[in-house]
MARLUM-740068 format. One record per residue: residue number from 0; residue in three letters; x, y, z of N, C-alpha, C, O in turn. Coordinates in Angstrom, 2 decimals. Last residue first. Layout:
<rs>
R     i    aa       nxx       nyy       nzz      caxx      cayy      cazz       cxx       cyy       czz       oxx       oyy       ozz
R   NUM   ALA         X         Y         Z         X         Y         Z         X         Y         Z         X         Y         Z
...
</rs>
This chain:
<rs>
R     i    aa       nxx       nyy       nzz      caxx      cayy      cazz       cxx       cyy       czz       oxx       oyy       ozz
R   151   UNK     16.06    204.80     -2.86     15.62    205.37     -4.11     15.97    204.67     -5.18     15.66    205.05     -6.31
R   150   UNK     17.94    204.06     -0.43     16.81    203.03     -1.34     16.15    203.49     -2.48     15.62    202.63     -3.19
R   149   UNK     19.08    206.18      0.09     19.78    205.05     -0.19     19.15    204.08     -1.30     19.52    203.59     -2.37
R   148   UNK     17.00    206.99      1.81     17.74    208.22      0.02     18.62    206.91     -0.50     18.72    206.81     -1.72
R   147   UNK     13.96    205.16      3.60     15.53    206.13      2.99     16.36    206.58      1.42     16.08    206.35      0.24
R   146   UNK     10.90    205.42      4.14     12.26    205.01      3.00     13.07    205.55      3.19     13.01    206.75      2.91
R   145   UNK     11.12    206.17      7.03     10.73    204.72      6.58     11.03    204.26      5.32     11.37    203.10      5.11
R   144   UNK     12.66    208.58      7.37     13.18    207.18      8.04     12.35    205.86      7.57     12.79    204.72      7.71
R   143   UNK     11.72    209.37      5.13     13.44    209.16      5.07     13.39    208.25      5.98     13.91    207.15      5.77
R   142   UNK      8.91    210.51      6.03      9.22    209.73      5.34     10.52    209.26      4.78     10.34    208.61      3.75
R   141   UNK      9.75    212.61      7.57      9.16    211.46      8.27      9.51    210.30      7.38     10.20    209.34      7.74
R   140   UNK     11.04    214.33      6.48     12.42    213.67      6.85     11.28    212.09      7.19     11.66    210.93      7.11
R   139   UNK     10.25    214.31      3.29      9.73    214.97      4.22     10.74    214.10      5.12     11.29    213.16      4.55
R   138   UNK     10.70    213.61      0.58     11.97    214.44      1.55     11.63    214.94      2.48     12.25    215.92      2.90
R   137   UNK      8.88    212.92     -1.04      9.79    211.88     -0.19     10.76    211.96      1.07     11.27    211.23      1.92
R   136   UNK      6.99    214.37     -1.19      6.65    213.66     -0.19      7.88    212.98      0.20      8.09    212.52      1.33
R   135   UNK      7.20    217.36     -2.87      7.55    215.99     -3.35      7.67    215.32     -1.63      8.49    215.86     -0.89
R   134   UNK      7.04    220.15     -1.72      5.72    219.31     -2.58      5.87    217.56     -2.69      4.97    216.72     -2.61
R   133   UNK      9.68    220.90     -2.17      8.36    221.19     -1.21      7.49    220.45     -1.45      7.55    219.92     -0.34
R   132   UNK     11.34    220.64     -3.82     11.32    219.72     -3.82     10.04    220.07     -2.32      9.75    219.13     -1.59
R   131   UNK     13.48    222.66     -6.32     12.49    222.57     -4.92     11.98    221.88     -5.38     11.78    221.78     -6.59
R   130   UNK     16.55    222.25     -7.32     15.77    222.09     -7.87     14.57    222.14     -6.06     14.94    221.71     -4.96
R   129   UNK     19.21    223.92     -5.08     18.81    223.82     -6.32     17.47    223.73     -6.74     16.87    224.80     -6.72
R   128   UNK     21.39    227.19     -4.32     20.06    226.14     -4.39     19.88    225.79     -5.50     20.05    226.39     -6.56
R   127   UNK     23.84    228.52     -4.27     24.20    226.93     -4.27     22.95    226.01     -4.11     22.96    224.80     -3.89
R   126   UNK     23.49    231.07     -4.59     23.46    230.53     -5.59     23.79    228.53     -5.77     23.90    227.72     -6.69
R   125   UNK     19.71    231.83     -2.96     21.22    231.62     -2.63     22.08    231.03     -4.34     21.33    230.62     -5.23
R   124   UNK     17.41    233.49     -3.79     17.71    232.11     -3.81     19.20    232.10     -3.87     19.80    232.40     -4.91
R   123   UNK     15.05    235.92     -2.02     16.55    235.84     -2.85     17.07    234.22     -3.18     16.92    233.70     -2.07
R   122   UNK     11.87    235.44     -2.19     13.33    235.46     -1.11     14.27    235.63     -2.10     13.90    235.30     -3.22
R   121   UNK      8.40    236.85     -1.07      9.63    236.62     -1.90     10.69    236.46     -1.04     10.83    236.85      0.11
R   120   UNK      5.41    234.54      0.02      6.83    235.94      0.34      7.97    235.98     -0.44      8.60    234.92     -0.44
R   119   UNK      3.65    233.49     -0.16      3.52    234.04     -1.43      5.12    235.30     -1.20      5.59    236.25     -1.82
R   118   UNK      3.07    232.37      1.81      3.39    231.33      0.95      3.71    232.00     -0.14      4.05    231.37     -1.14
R   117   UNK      4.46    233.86      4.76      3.57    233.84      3.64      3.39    232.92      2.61      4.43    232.35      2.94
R   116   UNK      6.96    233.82      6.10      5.63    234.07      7.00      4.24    234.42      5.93      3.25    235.07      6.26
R   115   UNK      8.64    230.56      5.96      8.22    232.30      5.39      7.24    232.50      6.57      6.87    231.80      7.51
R   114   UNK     12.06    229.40      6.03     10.72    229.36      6.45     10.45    230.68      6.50     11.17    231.64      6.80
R   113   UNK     13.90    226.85      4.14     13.48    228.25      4.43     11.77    228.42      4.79     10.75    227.96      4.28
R   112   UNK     16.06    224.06      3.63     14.72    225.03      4.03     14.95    225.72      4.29     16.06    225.88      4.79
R   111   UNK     17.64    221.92      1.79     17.88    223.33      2.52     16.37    223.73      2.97     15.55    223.44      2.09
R   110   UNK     19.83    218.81      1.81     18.79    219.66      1.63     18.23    220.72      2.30     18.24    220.59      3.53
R   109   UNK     21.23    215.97      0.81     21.25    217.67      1.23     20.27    218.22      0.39     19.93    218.23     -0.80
R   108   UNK     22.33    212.66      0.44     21.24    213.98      0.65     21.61    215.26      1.35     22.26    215.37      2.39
R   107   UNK     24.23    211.66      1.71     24.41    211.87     -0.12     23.26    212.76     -0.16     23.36    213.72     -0.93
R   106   UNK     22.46    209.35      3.63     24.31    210.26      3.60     23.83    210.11      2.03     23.36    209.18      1.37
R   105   UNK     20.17    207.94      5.14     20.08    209.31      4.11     21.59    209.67      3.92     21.69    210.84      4.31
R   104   UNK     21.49    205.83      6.43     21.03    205.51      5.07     20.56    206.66      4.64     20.42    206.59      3.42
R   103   UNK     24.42    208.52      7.86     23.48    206.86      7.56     22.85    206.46      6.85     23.54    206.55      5.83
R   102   UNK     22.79    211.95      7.05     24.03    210.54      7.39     23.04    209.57      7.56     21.81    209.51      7.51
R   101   UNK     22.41    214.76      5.41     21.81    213.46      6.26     23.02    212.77      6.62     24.16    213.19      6.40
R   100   UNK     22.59    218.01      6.36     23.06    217.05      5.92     22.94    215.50      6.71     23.18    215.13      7.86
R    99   UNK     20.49    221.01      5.63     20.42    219.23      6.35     21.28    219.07      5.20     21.22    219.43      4.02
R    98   UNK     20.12    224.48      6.55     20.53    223.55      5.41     21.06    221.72      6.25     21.82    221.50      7.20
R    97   UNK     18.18    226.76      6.71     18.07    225.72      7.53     19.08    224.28      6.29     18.59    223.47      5.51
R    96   UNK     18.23    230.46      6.47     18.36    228.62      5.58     18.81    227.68      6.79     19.68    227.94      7.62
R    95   UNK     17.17    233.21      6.89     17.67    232.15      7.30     17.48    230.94      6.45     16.44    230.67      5.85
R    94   UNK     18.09    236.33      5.14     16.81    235.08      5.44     18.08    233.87      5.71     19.18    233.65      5.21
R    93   UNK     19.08    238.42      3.98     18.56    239.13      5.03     17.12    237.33      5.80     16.07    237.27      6.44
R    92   UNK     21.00    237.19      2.25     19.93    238.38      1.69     18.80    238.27      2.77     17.65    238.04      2.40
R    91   UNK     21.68    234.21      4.37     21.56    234.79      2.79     20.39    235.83      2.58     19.20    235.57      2.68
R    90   UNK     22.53    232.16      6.46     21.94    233.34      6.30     22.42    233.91      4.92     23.60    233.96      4.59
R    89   UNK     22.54    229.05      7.82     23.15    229.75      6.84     22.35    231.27      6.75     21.20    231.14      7.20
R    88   UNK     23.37    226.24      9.86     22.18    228.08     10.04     23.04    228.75      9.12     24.18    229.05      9.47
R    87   UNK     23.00    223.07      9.67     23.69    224.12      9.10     22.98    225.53      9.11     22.06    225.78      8.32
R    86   UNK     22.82    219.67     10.90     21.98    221.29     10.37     23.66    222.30     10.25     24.83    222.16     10.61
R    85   UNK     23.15    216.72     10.40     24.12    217.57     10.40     23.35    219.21     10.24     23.54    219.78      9.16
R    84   UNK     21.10    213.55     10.79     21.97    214.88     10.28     22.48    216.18     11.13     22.19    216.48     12.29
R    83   UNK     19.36    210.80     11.05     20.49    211.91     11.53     20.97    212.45     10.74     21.39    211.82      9.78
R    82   UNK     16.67    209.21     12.12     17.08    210.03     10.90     18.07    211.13     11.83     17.81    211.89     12.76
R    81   UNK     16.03    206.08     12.90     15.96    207.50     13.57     16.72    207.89     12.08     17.19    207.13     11.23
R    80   UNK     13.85    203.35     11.77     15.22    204.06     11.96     15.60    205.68     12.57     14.64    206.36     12.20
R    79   UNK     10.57    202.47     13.27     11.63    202.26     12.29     12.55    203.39     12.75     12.33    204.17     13.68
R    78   UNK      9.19    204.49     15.43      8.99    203.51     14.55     10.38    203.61     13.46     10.96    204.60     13.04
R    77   UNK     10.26    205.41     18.51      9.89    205.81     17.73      9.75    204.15     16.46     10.18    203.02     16.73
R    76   UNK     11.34    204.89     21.13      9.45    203.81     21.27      9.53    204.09     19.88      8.93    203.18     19.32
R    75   UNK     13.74    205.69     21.65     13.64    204.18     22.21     12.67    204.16     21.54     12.76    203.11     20.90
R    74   UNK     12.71    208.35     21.72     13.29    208.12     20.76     13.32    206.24     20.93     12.73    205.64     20.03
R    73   UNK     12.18    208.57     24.65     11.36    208.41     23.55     11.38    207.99     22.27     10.46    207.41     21.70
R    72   UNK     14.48    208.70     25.67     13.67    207.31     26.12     12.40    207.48     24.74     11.92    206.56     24.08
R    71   UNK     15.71    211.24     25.10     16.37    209.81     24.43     15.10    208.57     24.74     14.93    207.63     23.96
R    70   UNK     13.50    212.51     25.98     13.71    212.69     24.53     14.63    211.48     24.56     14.17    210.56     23.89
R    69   UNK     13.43    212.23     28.55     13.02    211.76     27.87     12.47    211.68     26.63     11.46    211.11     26.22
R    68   UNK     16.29    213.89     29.37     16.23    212.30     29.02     14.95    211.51     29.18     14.98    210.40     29.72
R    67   UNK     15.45    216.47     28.06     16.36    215.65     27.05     16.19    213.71     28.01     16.03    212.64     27.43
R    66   UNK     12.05    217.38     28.34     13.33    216.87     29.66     14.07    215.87     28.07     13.53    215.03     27.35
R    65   UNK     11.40    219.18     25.83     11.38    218.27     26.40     12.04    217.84     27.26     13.19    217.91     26.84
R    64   UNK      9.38    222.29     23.86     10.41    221.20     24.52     10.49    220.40     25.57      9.70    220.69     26.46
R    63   UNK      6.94    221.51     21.50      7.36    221.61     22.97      8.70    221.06     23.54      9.07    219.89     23.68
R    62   UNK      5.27    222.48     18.77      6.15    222.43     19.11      6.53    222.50     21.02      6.34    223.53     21.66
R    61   UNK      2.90    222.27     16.22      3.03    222.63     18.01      4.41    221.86     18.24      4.55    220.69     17.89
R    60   UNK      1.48    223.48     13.28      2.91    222.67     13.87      2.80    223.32     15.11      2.65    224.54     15.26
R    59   UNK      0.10    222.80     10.36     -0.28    223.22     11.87      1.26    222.69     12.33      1.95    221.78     11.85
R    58   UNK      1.53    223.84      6.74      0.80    222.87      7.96      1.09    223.37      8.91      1.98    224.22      8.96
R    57   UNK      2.35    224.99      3.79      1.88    225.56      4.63      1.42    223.94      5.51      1.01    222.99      4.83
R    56   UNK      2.49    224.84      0.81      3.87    225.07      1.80      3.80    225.31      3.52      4.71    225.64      4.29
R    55   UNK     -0.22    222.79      0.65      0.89    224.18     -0.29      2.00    223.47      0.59      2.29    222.32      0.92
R    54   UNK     -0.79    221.54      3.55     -1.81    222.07      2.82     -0.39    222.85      1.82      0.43    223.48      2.49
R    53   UNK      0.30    218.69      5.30      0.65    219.94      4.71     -0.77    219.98      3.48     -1.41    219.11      2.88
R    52   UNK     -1.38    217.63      8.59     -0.91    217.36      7.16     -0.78    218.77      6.55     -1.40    219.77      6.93
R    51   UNK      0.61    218.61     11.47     -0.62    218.36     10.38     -0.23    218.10      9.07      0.87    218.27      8.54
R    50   UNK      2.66    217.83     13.92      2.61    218.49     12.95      1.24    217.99     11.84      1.15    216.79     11.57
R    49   UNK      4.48    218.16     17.06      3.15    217.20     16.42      3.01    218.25     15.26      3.20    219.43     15.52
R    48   UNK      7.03    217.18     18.89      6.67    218.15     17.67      5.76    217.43     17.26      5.91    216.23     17.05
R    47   UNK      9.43    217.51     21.49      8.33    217.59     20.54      7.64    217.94     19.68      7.51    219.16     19.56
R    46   UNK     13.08    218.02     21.89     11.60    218.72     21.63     10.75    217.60     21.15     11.27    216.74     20.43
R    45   UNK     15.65    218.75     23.81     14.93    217.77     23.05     13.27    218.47     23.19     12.63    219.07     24.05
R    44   UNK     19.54    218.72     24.61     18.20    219.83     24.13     17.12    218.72     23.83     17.64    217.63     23.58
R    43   UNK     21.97    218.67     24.15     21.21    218.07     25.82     19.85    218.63     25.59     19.15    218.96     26.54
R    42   UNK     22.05    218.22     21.17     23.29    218.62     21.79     22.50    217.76     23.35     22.51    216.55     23.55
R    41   UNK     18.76    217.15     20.40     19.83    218.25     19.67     20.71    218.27     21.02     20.04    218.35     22.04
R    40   UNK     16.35    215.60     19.59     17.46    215.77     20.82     18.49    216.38     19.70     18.80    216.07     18.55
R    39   UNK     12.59    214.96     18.52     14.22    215.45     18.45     15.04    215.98     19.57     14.55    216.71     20.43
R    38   UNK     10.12    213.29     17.66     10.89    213.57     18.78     12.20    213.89     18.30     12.86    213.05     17.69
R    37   UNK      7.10    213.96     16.05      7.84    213.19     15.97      8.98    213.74     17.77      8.53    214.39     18.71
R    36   UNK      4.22    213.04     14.51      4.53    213.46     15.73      5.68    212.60     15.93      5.73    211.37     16.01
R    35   UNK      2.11    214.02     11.46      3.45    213.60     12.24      4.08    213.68     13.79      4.46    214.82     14.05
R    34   UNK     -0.80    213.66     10.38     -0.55    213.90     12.17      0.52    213.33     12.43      0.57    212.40     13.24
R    33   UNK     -1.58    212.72      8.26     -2.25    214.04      8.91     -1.91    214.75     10.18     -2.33    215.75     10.78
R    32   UNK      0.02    210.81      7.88      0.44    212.23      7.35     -0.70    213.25      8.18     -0.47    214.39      8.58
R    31   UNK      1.84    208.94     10.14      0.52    209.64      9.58      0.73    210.68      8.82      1.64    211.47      9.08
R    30   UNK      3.94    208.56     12.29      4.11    208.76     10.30      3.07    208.99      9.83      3.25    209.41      8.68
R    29   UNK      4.63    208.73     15.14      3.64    208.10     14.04      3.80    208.88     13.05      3.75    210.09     13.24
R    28   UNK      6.98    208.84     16.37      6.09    207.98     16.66      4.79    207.65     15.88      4.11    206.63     15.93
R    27   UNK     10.10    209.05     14.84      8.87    209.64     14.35      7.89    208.47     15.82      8.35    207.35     16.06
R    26   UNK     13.28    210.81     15.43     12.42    209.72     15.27     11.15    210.08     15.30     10.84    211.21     15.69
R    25   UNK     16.78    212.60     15.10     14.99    212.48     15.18     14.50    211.21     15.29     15.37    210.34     15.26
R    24   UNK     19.61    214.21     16.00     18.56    212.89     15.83     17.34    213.04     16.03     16.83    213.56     17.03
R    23   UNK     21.47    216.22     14.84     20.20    216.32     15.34     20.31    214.76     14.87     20.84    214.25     13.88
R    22   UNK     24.76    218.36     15.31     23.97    216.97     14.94     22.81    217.21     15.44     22.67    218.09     16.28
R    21   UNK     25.40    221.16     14.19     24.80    221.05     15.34     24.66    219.55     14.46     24.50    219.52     13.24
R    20   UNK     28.08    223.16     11.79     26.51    222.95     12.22     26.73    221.54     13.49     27.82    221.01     13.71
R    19   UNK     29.51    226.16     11.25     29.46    225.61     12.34     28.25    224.31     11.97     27.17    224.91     11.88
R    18   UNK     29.53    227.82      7.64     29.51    227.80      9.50     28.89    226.56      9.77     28.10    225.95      9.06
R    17   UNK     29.56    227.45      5.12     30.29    228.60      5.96     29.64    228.30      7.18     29.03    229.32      7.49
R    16   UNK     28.43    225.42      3.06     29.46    225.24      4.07     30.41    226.50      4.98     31.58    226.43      5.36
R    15   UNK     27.19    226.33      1.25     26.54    226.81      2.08     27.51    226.39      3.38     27.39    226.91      4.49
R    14   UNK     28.48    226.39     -1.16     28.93    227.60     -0.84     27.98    227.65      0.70     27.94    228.71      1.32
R    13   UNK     28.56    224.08     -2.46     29.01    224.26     -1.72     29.22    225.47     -0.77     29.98    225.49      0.19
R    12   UNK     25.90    222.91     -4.71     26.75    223.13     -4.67     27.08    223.80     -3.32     26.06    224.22     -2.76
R    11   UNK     22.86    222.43     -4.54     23.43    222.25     -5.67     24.79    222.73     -5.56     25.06    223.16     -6.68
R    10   UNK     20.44    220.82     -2.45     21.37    222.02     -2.63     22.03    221.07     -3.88     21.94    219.87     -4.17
R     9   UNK     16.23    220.90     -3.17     17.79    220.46     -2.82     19.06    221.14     -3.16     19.01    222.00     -4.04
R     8   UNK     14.53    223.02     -0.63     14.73    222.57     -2.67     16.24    221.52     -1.91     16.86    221.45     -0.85
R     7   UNK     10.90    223.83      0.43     12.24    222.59      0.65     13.09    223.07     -0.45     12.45    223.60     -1.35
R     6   UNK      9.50    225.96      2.67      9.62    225.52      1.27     11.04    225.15      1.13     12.05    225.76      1.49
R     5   UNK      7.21    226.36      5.32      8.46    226.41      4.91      8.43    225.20      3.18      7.75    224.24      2.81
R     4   UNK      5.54    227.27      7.75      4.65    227.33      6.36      6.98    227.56      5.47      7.66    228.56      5.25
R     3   UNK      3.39    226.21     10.39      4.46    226.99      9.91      4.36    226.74      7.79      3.55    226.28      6.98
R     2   UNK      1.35    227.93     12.57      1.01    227.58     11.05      2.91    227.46     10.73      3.63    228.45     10.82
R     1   UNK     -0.78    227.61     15.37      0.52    227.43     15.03      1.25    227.33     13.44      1.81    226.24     13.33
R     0   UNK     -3.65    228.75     16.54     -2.93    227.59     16.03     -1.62    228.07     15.39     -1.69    229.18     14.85
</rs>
């Protein structure tokens, strides 16, 4: 099985704006927590993704990519609003950051991940992270498209 095991915080300032980032659209077909399964198209790219409920920092995640045009047709069936942002591949003290900038009813959110191969692995914390937010349900993106950062 497939474990990924990544820890959220929100960013606190600018310094992660050094390179390039990629739009992503997502949509969810079901919001379960025990069983997100959602759909993403990146550039002509598109994946699947069924994911378990999180245990810590830690849930099951299968991942498949997808004929992109039926990643857009899928995206058509997902529930409520698609969630778009802006990724950002930042690298800091030898570790990747996955840094999201939302748009549309998430715009004003940013937020960074990092993914371990331990729950217990040390990292260096960049100086533009801020408060972690792993744990807190709202910022899971599933849940952005059915509440959004707007509506807080």
């Amino acid at each position: 099985m497939a474990i990924e095991i990544e820890r959220k915080f929100l960013v606190a300032g600018e310094g992660w704006r050094q390179t390039d980032a990629r739009r992503y659209s997502q949509g969810y077909l079901s919001r379960d927590p025990a069983r997100t399964v959602r759909v993403r198209c990146v550039g002509q790219q598109a994946w699947l993704t069924i994911k378990g409920r999180s245990v810590g920092a830690s849930r099951a995640e299968f991942e498949y990519e997808i004929a992109f045009a039926d990643g857009e047709q899928l995206l058509k069936l997902c529930e409520g609003p698609l969630v778009d942002k802006f990724r950002h591949l930042v690298r800091h003290a030898g570790m990747l950051w996955e840094v999201d900038e939302f748009l549309g009813d998430n715009a004003g959110l940013v937020v960074a991940e990092i993914e371990l191969s331990d729950e217990a692995q040390a990292f260096e914390r960049p100086p533009w992270l801020g408060e972690e937010v792993t744990h807190d349900a709202r910022y899971f993106n599933s849940n952005l498209a059915a509440h959004p950062f707007k509506h807080w």
